[in-house]
C-alpha positions in Angstrom: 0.0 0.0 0.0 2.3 2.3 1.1 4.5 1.2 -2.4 1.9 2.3 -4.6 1.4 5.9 -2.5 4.7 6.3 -3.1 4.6 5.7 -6.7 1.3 7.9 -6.9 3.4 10.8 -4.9 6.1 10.5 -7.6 3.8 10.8 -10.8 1.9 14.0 -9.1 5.3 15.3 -8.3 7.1 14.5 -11.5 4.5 14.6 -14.5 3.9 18.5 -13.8 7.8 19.1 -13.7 7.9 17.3 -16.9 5.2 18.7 -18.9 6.7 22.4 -17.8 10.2 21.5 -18.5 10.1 18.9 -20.8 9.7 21.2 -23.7 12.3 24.0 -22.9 14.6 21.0 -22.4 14.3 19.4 -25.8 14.2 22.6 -27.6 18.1 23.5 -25.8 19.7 20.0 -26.5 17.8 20.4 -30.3 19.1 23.9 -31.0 22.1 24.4 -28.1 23.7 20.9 -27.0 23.8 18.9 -30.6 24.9 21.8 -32.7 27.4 22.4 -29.7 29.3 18.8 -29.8 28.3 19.0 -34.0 31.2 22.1 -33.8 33.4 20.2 -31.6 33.3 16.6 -33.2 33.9 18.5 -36.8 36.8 20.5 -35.0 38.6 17.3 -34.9 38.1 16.5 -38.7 40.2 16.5 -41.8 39.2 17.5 -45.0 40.4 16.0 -48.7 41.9 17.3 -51.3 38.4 18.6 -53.0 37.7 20.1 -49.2 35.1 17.7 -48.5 35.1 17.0 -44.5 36.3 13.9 -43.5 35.2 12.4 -40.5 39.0 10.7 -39.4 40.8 12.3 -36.2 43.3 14.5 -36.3 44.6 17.2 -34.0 46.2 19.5 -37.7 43.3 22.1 -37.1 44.3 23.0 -33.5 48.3 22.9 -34.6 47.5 24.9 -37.2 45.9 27.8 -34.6 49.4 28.6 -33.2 50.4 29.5 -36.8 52.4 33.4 -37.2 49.7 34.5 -39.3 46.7 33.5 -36.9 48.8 34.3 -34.0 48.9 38.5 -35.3 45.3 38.5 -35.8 44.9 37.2 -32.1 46.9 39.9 -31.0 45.2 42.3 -33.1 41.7 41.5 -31.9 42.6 41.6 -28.2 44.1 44.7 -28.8 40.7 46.0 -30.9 38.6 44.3 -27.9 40.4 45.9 -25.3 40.5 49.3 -26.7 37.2 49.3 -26.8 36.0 48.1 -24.2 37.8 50.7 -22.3 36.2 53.3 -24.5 32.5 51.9 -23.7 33.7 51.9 -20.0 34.9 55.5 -20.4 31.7 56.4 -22.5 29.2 54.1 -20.6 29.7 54.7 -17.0 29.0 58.7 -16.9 25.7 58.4 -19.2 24.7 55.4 -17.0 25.7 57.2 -13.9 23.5 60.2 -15.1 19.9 58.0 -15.9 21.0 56.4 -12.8 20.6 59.7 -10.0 18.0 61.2 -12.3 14.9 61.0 -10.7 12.3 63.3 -13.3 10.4 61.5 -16.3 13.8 62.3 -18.1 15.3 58.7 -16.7 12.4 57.4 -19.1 14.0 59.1 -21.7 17.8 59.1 -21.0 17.2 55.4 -20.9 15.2 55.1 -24.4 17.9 56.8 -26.0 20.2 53.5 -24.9 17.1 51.0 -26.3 16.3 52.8 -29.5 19.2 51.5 -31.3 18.3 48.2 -30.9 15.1 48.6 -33.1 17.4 49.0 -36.1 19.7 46.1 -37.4 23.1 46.7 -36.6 24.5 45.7 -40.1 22.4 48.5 -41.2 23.4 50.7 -38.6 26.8 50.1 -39.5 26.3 50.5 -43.6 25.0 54.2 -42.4 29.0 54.8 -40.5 30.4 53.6 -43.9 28.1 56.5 -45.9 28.6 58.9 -43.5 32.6 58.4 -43.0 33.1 57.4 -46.9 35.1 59.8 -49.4 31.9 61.1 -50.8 30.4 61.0 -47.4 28.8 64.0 -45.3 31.2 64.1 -42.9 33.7 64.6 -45.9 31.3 66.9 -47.3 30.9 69.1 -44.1 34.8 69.3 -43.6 34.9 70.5 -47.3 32.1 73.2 -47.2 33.7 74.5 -44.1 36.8 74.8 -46.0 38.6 73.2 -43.2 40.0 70.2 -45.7 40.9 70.7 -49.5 40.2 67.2 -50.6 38.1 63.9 -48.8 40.0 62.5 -46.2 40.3 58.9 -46.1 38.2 57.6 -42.8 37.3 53.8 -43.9 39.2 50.8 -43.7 41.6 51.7 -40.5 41.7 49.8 -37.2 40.3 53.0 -35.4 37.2 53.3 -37.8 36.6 49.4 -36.7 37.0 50.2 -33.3 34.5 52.9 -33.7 32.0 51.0 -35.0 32.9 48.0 -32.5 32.2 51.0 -29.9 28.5 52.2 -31.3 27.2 48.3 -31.4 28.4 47.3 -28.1 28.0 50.7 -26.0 24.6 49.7 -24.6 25.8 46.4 -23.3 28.2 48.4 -21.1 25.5 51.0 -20.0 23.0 48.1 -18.7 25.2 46.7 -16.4 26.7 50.1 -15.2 23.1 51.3 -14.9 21.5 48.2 -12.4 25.0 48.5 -10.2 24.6 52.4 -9.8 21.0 52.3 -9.3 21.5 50.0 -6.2 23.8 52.0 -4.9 23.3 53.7 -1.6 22.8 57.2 -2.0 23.4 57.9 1.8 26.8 57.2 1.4 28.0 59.5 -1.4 26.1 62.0 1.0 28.1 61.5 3.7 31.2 61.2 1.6 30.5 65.1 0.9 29.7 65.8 4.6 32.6 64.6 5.9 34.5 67.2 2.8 36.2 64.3 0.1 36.2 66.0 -3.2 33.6 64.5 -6.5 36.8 62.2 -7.6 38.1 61.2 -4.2 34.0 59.7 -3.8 34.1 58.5 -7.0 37.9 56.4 -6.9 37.0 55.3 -2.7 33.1 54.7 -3.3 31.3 54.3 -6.2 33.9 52.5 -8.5 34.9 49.7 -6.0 30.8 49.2 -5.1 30.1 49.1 -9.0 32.9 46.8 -9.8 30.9 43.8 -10.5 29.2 46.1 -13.1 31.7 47.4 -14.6 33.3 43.3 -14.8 29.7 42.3 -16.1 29.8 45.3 -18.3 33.4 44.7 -19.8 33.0 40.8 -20.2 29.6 41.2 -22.3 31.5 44.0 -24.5 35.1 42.3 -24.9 33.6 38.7 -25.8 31.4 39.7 -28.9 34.1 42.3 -30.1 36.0 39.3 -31.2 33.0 38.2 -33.3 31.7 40.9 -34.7 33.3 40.3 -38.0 31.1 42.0 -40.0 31.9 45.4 -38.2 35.5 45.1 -39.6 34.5 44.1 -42.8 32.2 47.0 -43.7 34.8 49.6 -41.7 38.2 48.1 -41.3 37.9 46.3 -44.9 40.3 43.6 -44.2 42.5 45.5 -42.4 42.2 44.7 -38.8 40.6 41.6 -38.8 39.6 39.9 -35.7 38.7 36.0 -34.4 35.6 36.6 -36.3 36.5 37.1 -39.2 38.9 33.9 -39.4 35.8 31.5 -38.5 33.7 33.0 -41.5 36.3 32.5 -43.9 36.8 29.0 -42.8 33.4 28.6 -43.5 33.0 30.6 -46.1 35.8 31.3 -48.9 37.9 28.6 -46.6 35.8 26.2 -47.0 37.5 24.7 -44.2 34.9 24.0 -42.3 37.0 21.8 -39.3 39.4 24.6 -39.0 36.6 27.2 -38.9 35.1 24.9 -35.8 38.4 24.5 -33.7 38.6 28.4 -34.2 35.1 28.7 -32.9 36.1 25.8 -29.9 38.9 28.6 -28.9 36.4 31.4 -29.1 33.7 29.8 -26.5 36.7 28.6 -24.3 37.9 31.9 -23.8 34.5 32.8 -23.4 34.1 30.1 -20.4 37.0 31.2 -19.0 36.2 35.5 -18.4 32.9 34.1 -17.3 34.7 31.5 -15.0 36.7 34.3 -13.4 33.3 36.6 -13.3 31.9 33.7 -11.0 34.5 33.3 -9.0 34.9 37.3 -8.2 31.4 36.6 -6.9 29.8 38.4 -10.0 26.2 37.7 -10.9 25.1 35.4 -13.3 21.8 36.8 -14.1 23.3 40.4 -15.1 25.6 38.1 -18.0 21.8 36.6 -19.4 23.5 33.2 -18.1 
């Protein structure tokens, strides 16, 4: 008797749990967990001499990362990365600092001006930098009218015009973060900070950076990891000349046609991904502010 309550309990208990997670379940190993060891099986792959993939073992694709070539374009993309993601920190933290102590129905505002972009493709968003920075462009065409340049100055294809547009896609993904770790800051405390007389930047470097660290972490890690993706940014504006990671997996794939090289290139890409979110965790970041 007491058997078959038990069994009863667990098909109450469990059926409900199933029926609500069942589905979410099947949908993350169809679209997230197959595709997932798919890249990683094929990262391990040779292909023949007509570039057809061939499913026999070999360890050639991750020799071949280490290569001089690859190895300047990993420098180069850390460097684009890094650059700006200081920039977006730089940028990011006094706008969200700003929507963060304002308190009027500008907040609303302030705040749509960070969403709005998001309603626009960013490959389209970054076709409009390439018109408006091109040799016939209207920046060119201002400079001109204003007499201030003779002839069009060459803006496109340089690794700062890539690590503009790098800057304008991933800005907002620096201002969230910033924004939730200043709006829970304690306002009594910056008042007592100018009670007790320490100057704006002494309250700024002893107060509000160290309690908005795990922001500005969160912040850096969700604009340095996509920066050495977004290989469509330096296409359109650096035009081959800075590449970054991103831009050596869609070759691979594309042009390449080298597809298990373009996966161990992608294998390196999430582990280094694992890894800043690894050290996120362990600095007692928060999971939820990373979407994970």
């Amino acid at each position: 008797m007491e058997k078959a309550h038990s069994k009863h309990n667990w098909k109450s208990n469990t059926l409900p749990a199933l029926v609500t997670v069942g589905p979410l379940t099947l949908i993350l190993v169809l679209l997230v967990a197959i595709p997932l060891i798919y890249v990683v099986v094929m990262s391990f792959c040779s292909i023949d001499q007509y570039y057809n993939v061939e499913f026999k073992f070999t360890l050639d694709n991750y020799k071949r990362l280490i290569s001089p070539d690859y190895m300047k374009i990993y420098g180069q993309s850390l460097l684009i990365a890094l650059v700006t993601t200081l920039l977006c920190i730089l940028i990011g933290y006094p706008f969200a600092y700003i929507i963060a102590r304002t308190k009027s129905k500008k907040k609303r505002l302030l705040y749509m001006l960070v969403i709005i972009p998001f309603w626009t493709n960013s490959l389209i968003r970054i076709y409009g930098w390439r018109t408006f920075l091109g040799n016939n462009g209207w920046l060119n065409s201002i400079l001109q009218t204003l007499h201030i340049t003779n002839e069009p100055i060459t803006f496109l294809y340089k690794q700062g015009t890539t690590v503009l547009g790098m800057v304008y896609c991933l800005l907002p993904f620096m201002i969230f973060p910033l924004y939730t770790a200043l709006e829970k800051l304690d306002g009594s405390l910056l008042e007592a900070s100018s009670d007790l007389g320490a100057k704006p930047l002494v309250t700024l470097r002893e107060i509000i950076i160290p309690l908005t660290s795990g922001g500005i972490f969160s912040g850096s890690i969700m604009v340095f990891i996509p920066c050495l993706g977004y290989f469509f940014v330096s296409d359109i504006l650096g035009g081959g000349n800075s590449d970054v990671i991103g831009n050596l997996i869609e070759r691979q794939f594309q042009s390449g046609n080298n597809w298990p090289l373009g996966a161990a290139l992608s294998i390196i890409l999430i582990a280094v991904t694992l890894i800043l979110v690894r050290i996120y965790k362990k600095m007692g970041g928060d999971m939820e502010s990373l979407g994970v």
